[in-house]
C-alpha positions as CSV (number, residue, x, y, z in Angstrom):
1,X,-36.8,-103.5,104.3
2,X,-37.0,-100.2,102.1
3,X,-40.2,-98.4,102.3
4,X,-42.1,-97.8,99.0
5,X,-42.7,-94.5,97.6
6,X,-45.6,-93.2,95.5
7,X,-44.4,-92.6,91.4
8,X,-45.3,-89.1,92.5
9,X,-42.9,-88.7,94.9
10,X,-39.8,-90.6,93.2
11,X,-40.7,-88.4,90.5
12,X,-40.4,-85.0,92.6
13,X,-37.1,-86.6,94.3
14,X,-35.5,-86.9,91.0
15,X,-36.2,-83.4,90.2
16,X,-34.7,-82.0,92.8
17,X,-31.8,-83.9,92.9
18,X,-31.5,-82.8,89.1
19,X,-31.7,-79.0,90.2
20,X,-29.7,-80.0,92.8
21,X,-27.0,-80.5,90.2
22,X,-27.6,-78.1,88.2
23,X,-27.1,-75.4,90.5
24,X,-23.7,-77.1,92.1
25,X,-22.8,-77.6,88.7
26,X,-23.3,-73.8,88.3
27,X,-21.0,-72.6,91.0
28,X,-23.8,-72.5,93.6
29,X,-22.7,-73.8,97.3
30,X,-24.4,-75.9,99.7
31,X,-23.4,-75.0,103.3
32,X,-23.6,-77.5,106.4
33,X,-26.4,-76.5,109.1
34,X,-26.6,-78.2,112.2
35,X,-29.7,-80.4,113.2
36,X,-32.3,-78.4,114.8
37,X,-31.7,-75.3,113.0
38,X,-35.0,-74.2,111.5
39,X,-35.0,-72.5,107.7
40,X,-38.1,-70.6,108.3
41,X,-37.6,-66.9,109.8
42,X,-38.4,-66.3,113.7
43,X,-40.1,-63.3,112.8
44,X,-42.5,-64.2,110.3
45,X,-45.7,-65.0,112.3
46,X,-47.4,-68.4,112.3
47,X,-50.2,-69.4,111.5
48,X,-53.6,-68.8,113.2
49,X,-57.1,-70.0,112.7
50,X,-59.4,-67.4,111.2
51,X,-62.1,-68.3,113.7
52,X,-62.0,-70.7,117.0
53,X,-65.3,-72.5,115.9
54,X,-64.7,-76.6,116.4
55,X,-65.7,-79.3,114.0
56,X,-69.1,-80.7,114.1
57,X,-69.6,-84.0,115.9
């Protein structure tokens, strides 16, 4: 069994995978990354919460 996606999201997959092809199509190259490797940079900070107060009961 498939799962169902939202029109919304079909919608933003086939975008992508049409600038997907556009930029292959342009002489752009997709490398191979191995699982696990992370995109984001290890030097850009997270995030953190602007104050420690806790939600109201």
């Amino acid at each position: 069994m498939h799962p169902t996606f939202s029109p919304e999201t079909q919608r933003a997959h086939q975008r992508l995978s049409e600038q997907i092809e556009l930029f292959i199509r342009g002489g752009g190259n997709i490398e191979q990354i191995s699982a696990g490797v992370s995109g984001t940079s290890a030097l850009k900070p997270k995030n953190s919460w602007a104050s420690e107060r806790t939600a109201k009961a």
